[in-house]
N, C-alpha and C positions, 0 to 999 in steps of 0.2 A: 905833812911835816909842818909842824907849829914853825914863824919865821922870829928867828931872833930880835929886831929891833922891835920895841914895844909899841912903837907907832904906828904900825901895822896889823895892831892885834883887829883892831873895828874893820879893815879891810878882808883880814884873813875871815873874823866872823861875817861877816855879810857875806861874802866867797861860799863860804859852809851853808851858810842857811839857804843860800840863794839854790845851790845845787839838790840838797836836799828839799826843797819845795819842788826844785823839778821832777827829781824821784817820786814824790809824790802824789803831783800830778799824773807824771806817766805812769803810774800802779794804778791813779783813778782811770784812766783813758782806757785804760786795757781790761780792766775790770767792766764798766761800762760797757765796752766792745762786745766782753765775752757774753752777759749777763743777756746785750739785745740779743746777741746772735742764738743763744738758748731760748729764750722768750719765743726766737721766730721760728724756730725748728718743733717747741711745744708748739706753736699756732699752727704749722704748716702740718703736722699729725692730728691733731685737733679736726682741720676740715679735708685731709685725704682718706682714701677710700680706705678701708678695713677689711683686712686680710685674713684666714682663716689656710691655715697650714695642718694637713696631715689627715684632711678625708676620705676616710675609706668604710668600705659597710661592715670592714672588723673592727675598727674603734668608734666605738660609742660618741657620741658628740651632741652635745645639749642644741634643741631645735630653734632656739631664739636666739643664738649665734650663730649659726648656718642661716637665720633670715637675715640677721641685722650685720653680715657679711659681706660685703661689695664680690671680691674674687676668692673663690674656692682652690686649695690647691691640691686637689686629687692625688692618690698612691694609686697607680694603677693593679699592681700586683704585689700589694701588702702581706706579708706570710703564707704567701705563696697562690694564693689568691686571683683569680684574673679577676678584675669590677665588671667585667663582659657577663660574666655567668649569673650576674645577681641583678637582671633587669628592670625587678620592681623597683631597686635600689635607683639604678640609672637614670631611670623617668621620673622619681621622687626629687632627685639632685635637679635635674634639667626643670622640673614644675619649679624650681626655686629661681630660675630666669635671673644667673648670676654670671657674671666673667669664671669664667670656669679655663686652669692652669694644671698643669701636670707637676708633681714634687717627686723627680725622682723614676725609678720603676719601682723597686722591690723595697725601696726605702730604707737598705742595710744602713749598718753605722758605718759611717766614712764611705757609702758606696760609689759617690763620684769625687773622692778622696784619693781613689787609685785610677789609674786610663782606663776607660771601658771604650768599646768598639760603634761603630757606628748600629752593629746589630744589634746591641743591646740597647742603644736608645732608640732604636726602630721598635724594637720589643715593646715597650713603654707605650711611644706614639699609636703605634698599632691598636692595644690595649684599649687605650684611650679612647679612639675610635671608634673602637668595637662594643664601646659603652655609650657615647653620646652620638655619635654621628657624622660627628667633624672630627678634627685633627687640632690637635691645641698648637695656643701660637705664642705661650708662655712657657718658661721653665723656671724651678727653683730647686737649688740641689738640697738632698736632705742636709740640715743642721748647717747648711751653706758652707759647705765644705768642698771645693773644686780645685780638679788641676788643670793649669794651662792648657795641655791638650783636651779635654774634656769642656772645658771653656769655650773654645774655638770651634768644637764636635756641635755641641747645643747650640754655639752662636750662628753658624751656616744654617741651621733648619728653622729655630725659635728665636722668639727675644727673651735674654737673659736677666732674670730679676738676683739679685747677690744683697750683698752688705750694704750697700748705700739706699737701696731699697726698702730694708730692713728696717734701715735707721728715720726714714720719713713718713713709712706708712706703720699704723697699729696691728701686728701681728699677731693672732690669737692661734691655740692650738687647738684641736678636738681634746685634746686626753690631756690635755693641760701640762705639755712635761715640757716646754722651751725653756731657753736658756731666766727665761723671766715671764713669772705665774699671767694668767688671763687678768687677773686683780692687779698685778700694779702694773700691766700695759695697759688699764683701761684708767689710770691714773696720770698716767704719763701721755 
């Protein structure tokens, strides 16, 4: 509200200006903020390990990503599939001397979307197993999709890699279909 007496006008404008410098300060302070805090999450993707989601010996997956891949994240029974029966496979993955992670069992859409039972992640684990020789001590649900109970199923046996994991390491697929192509995660 403009103030009536005119002698006040050089008071009211300095008032204005002064406020709106602030404003625009604090627009720069927060921009600045946002800008390092992107800068350090590209930096911190930049030198964390790389991820390869959705190995299995039924999709195909280019061999210079599977080396230049920190952790693998295995479907143990992709299309129905067990990775147990295909042992040349097995030994090919383990000669790759990688962190090696379980994505899932059957890898449906939305499959630990809905409650599954502790048997069916035994299912999975077992699989797993029965392929490399251990027992994996990671999980990642397909398309990161989980529900509370299912959460807390996986969290008692494995450690649980989700959305925040997604967000700081570079993600790759075999068949290239995530939510964002192999080409602009390897830009990002």
């Amino acid at each position: 509200m403009r103030p009536e007496n005119p002698g006040n006008d050089r008071v009211y404008n300095y008032e204005r200006s002064y406020n709106l410098m602030k404003r625009v300060y604090l627009l720069k302070a927060i921009s600045l903020v946002f800008l390092s805090l992107l800068l350090l999450l590209l930096l911190f993707r930049f030198f964390s390990s790389k991820q390869l989601d959705d190995v299995s010996p039924n999709i195909p997956c280019d061999q210079k990503l599977l080396e230049s891949s920190d952790i693998l994240f295995v479907i143990p029974k992709f299309e129905n599939t067990s990775i147990s029966t295909k042992q040349d496979w097995c030994k090919s993955i383990l000669a790759l001397n990688k962190t090696l992670a379980i994505h899932g069992v059957y890898h449906s859409y939305n499959e630990f979307g809905e409650d599954r039972s502790e048997e069916y992640l035994l299912e999975g684990i077992e699989e797993f197993y029965n392929c490399f020789g251990f027992y994996p001590q990671i999980f990642k649900a397909p398309q990161l999709k989980i529900t509370p109970l299912n959460k807390k199923l996986v969290k008692n046996k494995l450690t649980f890699y989700g959305y925040p994991n997604q967000l700081v390491h570079k993600t790759y697929h075999c068949n290239d279909s995530g939510e964002i192509t192999n080409k602009i995660t390897n830009l990002i």
